[in-house]
N, C-alpha and C positions, 0 to 999 in steps of 0.2 A: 504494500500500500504506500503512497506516495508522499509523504510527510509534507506538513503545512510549508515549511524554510524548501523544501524540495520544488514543491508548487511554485511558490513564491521567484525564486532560482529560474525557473523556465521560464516564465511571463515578462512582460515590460508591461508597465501602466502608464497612465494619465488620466488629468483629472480636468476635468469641462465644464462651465458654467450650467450646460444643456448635452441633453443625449445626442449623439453625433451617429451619421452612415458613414465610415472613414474609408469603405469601399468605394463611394462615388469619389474617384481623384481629380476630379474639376474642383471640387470645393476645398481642398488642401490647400494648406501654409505655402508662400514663396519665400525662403530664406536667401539671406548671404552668407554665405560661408566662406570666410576667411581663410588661404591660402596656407596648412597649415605648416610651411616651409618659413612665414616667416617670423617674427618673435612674438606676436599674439595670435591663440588660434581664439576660435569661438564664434559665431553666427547670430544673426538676426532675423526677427522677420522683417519683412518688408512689402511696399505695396509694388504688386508686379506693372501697374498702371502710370507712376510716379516716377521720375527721377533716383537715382539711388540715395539714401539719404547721406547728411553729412560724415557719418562715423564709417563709414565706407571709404569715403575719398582717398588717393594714395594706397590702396589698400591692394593688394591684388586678393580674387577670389573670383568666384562663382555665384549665381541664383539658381537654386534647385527648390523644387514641388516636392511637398510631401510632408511625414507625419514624425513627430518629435515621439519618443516614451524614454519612460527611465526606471530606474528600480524603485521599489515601492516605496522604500524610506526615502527617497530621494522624492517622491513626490505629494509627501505627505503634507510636506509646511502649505502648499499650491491648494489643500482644503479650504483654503478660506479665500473671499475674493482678491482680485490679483490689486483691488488697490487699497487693501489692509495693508500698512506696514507691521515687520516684525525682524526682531534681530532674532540670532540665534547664535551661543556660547557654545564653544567645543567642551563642556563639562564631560566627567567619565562616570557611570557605565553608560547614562544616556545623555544625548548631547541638551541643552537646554535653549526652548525658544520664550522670545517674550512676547506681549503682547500688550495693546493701548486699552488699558480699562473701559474706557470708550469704544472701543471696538468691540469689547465681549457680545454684545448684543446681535449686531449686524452678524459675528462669525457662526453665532447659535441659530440664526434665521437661514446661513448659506445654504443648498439642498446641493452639493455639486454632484454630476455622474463620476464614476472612473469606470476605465476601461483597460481591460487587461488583453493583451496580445502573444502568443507565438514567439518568442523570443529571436527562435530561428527565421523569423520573416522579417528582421531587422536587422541593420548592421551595427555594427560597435563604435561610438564615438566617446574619445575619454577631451571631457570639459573642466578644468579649475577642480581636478579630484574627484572627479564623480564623473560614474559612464551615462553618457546619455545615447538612444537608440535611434538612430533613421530609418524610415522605408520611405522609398516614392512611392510606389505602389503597396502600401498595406491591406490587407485583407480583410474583412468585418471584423470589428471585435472579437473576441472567445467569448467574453462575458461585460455586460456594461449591468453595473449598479446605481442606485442616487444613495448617496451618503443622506443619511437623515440628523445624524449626530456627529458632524465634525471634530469637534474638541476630543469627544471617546475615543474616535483615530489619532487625532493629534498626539493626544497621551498616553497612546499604546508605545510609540517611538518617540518622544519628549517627555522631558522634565519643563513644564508648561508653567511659566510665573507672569502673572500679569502687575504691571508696572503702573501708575499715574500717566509716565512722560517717559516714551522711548528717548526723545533726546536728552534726556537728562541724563538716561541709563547711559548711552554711548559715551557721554562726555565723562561718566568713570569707570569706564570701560578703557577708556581710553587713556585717563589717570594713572590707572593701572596698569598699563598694557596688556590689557586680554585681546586676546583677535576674536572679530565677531564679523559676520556674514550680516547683513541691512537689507532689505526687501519693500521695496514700493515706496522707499523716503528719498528725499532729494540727492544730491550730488554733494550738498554742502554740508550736510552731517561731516 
Protein backbone atom coordinates (compact mmCIF):
# COMPACT_ATOMS: atom_id res chain seq x y z
CA UNK A 1 0.00 0.00 0.00
CA UNK A 2 1.35 3.40 -0.93
CA UNK A 3 2.11 5.52 2.10
CA UNK A 4 0.74 9.18 2.51
CA UNK A 5 4.85 10.86 2.05
CA UNK A 6 4.94 8.09 -0.99
CA UNK A 7 1.79 9.60 -2.53
CA UNK A 8 2.79 12.99 -1.79
CA UNK A 9 6.58 12.15 -3.49
CA UNK A 10 4.75 11.38 -6.88
CA UNK A 11 2.32 14.23 -7.37
CA UNK A 12 3.02 18.01 -7.99
CA UNK A 13 0.36 20.52 -6.70
CA UNK A 14 -1.08 23.90 -6.89
CA UNK A 15 -3.33 25.93 -5.47
CA UNK A 16 -6.08 28.39 -7.53
CA UNK A 17 -8.38 30.87 -6.46
CA UNK A 18 -11.03 28.71 -8.73
CA UNK A 19 -11.31 25.13 -10.09
CA UNK A 20 -9.28 25.06 -13.27
CA UNK A 21 -9.48 22.58 -16.98
CA UNK A 22 -5.60 22.65 -17.10
CA UNK A 23 -6.17 20.31 -20.09
CA UNK A 24 -7.58 23.09 -22.27
CA UNK A 25 -3.76 24.61 -23.08
CA UNK A 26 -5.13 27.80 -24.61
CA UNK A 27 -5.94 29.00 -21.20
CA UNK A 28 -2.34 28.41 -19.69
CA UNK A 29 0.22 30.90 -18.09
CA UNK A 30 2.87 32.72 -20.79
CA UNK A 31 6.10 32.86 -18.63
CA UNK A 32 9.64 34.37 -19.16
CA UNK A 33 12.01 32.25 -18.34
CA UNK A 34 15.34 33.56 -17.68
CA UNK A 35 18.30 32.03 -19.48
CA UNK A 36 19.60 29.82 -16.81
CA UNK A 37 23.26 30.23 -18.07
CA UNK A 38 23.30 33.45 -16.74
CA UNK A 39 23.78 34.64 -12.92
CA UNK A 40 19.93 34.94 -12.19
CA UNK A 41 17.60 32.20 -13.04
CA UNK A 42 13.86 32.32 -12.29
CA UNK A 43 10.74 33.26 -14.49
CA UNK A 44 7.75 35.33 -14.61
CA UNK A 45 4.41 35.57 -15.83
CA UNK A 46 3.78 37.79 -18.25
CA UNK A 47 1.14 39.17 -20.70
CA UNK A 48 1.77 37.26 -24.14
CA UNK A 49 -0.25 40.56 -25.74
CA UNK A 50 2.20 43.39 -24.08
CA UNK A 51 5.45 44.21 -24.57
CA UNK A 52 7.88 42.40 -22.27
CA UNK A 53 7.89 43.90 -19.01
CA UNK A 54 10.73 45.84 -17.46
CA UNK A 55 12.53 43.05 -15.35
CA UNK A 56 13.14 41.38 -18.59
CA UNK A 57 15.17 43.83 -20.33
CA UNK A 58 18.93 42.86 -21.00
CA UNK A 59 17.92 39.73 -19.90
CA UNK A 60 18.28 36.83 -22.28
CA UNK A 61 15.46 34.10 -22.09
CA UNK A 62 12.48 32.69 -23.60
CA UNK A 63 8.39 32.94 -23.35
CA UNK A 64 6.87 29.59 -22.85
CA UNK A 65 2.82 28.36 -22.38
CA UNK A 66 2.19 26.38 -19.71
CA UNK A 67 1.42 25.19 -16.08
CA UNK A 68 3.61 25.93 -12.92
CA UNK A 69 3.36 22.93 -9.61
CA UNK A 70 5.51 22.28 -6.82
CA UNK A 71 5.78 20.02 -3.88
CA UNK A 72 3.01 20.32 -1.48
CA UNK A 73 4.96 22.10 1.28
CA UNK A 74 6.11 24.39 -1.16
CA UNK A 75 2.65 25.22 -1.87
CA UNK A 76 1.06 25.43 1.03
CA UNK A 77 1.85 29.27 2.22
CA UNK A 78 -0.16 30.13 -1.66
CA UNK A 79 -3.53 28.94 0.68
CA UNK A 80 -4.38 32.17 1.28
CA UNK A 81 -4.98 34.83 -1.28
CA UNK A 82 -1.85 35.95 -3.23
CA UNK A 83 -2.31 39.55 -1.83
CA UNK A 84 -2.11 38.59 2.00
CA UNK A 85 1.22 39.40 2.82
CA UNK A 86 3.37 36.96 5.07
CA UNK A 87 6.81 36.23 6.06
CA UNK A 88 8.16 33.10 6.86
CA UNK A 89 11.27 32.05 9.42
CA UNK A 90 13.47 29.06 8.74
CA UNK A 91 12.75 27.95 12.47
CA UNK A 92 13.43 23.89 13.08
CA UNK A 93 11.54 21.08 13.08
CA UNK A 94 8.84 23.37 11.21
CA UNK A 95 9.67 26.20 9.44
CA UNK A 96 7.46 29.40 10.98
CA UNK A 97 5.16 31.68 8.80
CA UNK A 98 3.46 34.85 10.05
CA UNK A 99 0.63 36.57 9.56
CA UNK A 100 -1.25 40.34 9.76
CA UNK A 101 -3.99 40.00 12.50
CA UNK A 102 -5.99 41.67 10.16
CA UNK A 103 -5.69 39.21 7.68
CA UNK A 104 -6.81 36.21 9.95
CA UNK A 105 -10.33 36.94 8.69
CA UNK A 106 -10.04 37.38 4.92
CA UNK A 107 -7.52 33.82 5.05
CA UNK A 108 -10.49 31.98 7.05
CA UNK A 109 -13.16 33.05 4.30
CA UNK A 110 -10.40 31.88 1.34
CA UNK A 111 -12.01 28.53 -0.29
CA UNK A 112 -8.97 27.80 -2.69
CA UNK A 113 -8.81 24.60 -5.02
CA UNK A 114 -5.55 22.46 -5.21
CA UNK A 115 -4.76 20.25 -7.75
CA UNK A 116 -2.49 17.41 -7.80
CA UNK A 117 -0.74 16.09 -10.94
CA UNK A 118 1.57 13.13 -12.25
CA UNK A 119 4.79 14.17 -11.27
CA UNK A 120 6.06 12.35 -14.26
CA UNK A 121 4.19 14.73 -16.74
CA UNK A 122 6.31 17.44 -15.57
CA UNK A 123 9.70 18.41 -15.75
CA UNK A 124 12.14 19.49 -12.95
CA UNK A 125 12.91 23.07 -12.30
CA UNK A 126 15.05 23.98 -9.09
CA UNK A 127 14.18 27.99 -8.19
CA UNK A 128 15.99 29.95 -4.96
CA UNK A 129 15.98 26.13 -3.11
CA UNK A 130 13.00 24.63 -3.87
CA UNK A 131 11.83 22.42 -7.16
CA UNK A 132 9.23 23.84 -8.95
CA UNK A 133 7.54 21.63 -11.89
CA UNK A 134 6.66 22.79 -15.67
CA UNK A 135 4.50 21.14 -18.28
CA UNK A 136 3.31 22.81 -21.58
CA UNK A 137 1.18 20.58 -22.15
CA UNK A 138 -0.36 19.20 -18.64
CA UNK A 139 -2.81 16.61 -18.41
CA UNK A 140 -6.35 17.02 -16.38
CA UNK A 141 -5.69 17.04 -12.96
CA UNK A 142 -5.48 13.41 -10.91
CA UNK A 143 -7.53 15.18 -8.32
CA UNK A 144 -8.74 18.87 -7.67
CA UNK A 145 -10.02 19.62 -4.11
CA UNK A 146 -11.49 23.30 -2.47
CA UNK A 147 -9.78 23.65 0.62
CA UNK A 148 -12.41 24.73 3.06
CA UNK A 149 -10.14 25.40 6.08
CA UNK A 150 -6.84 26.84 5.05
CA UNK A 151 -5.20 27.72 8.31
CA UNK A 152 -5.68 23.51 9.29
CA UNK A 153 -3.36 23.02 6.18
CA UNK A 154 -1.30 25.83 6.90
CA UNK A 155 -0.49 24.37 10.33
CA UNK A 156 -0.01 20.87 9.26
CA UNK A 157 3.47 22.38 7.76
CA UNK A 158 3.97 25.67 9.81
CA UNK A 159 4.60 26.90 13.01
CA UNK A 160 1.63 29.77 12.36
CA UNK A 161 2.18 33.14 14.78
CA UNK A 162 0.02 35.92 13.90
CA UNK A 163 1.69 39.36 14.53
CA UNK A 164 -0.03 43.03 14.96
CA UNK A 165 2.52 44.47 12.11
CA UNK A 166 4.48 42.30 9.62
CA UNK A 167 6.66 45.26 9.26
CA UNK A 168 7.43 45.77 12.50
CA UNK A 169 8.28 41.89 12.78
CA UNK A 170 10.86 42.32 9.63
CA UNK A 171 12.45 45.21 11.09
CA UNK A 172 13.69 42.71 14.19
CA UNK A 173 14.13 40.39 12.03
CA UNK A 174 16.37 42.16 10.63
CA UNK A 175 17.84 43.48 14.06
CA UNK A 176 18.74 40.24 14.59
CA UNK A 177 19.78 38.86 11.50
CA UNK A 178 17.28 36.19 10.90
CA UNK A 179 16.76 35.47 7.18
CA UNK A 180 13.19 35.44 6.23
CA UNK A 181 11.25 34.92 2.83
CA UNK A 182 8.23 38.24 2.46
CA UNK A 183 5.38 37.41 0.21
CA UNK A 184 2.94 40.02 -1.30
CA UNK A 185 4.67 43.34 0.79
CA UNK A 186 6.46 45.91 -1.02
CA UNK A 187 10.12 46.15 -2.21
CA UNK A 188 10.94 48.47 0.53
CA UNK A 189 10.57 46.34 3.51
Amino acid sequence: MLTFKKFLESKVFRLDPEQHDFANHDKLGHYFFLDPNQDTTGSGRIDPNQELPDWTKGKKGAVRQGLFASNYKDVVPYMVPRDVPYVITYTSPKKTIYFNKSDIPTINNYKPWISSFHKKDFETLSSQGQEEFFSIKPPAAAQQKQINNPMNKIEAIYNVQIVDNLYTLIKQLKANNINYTAEALPDAV
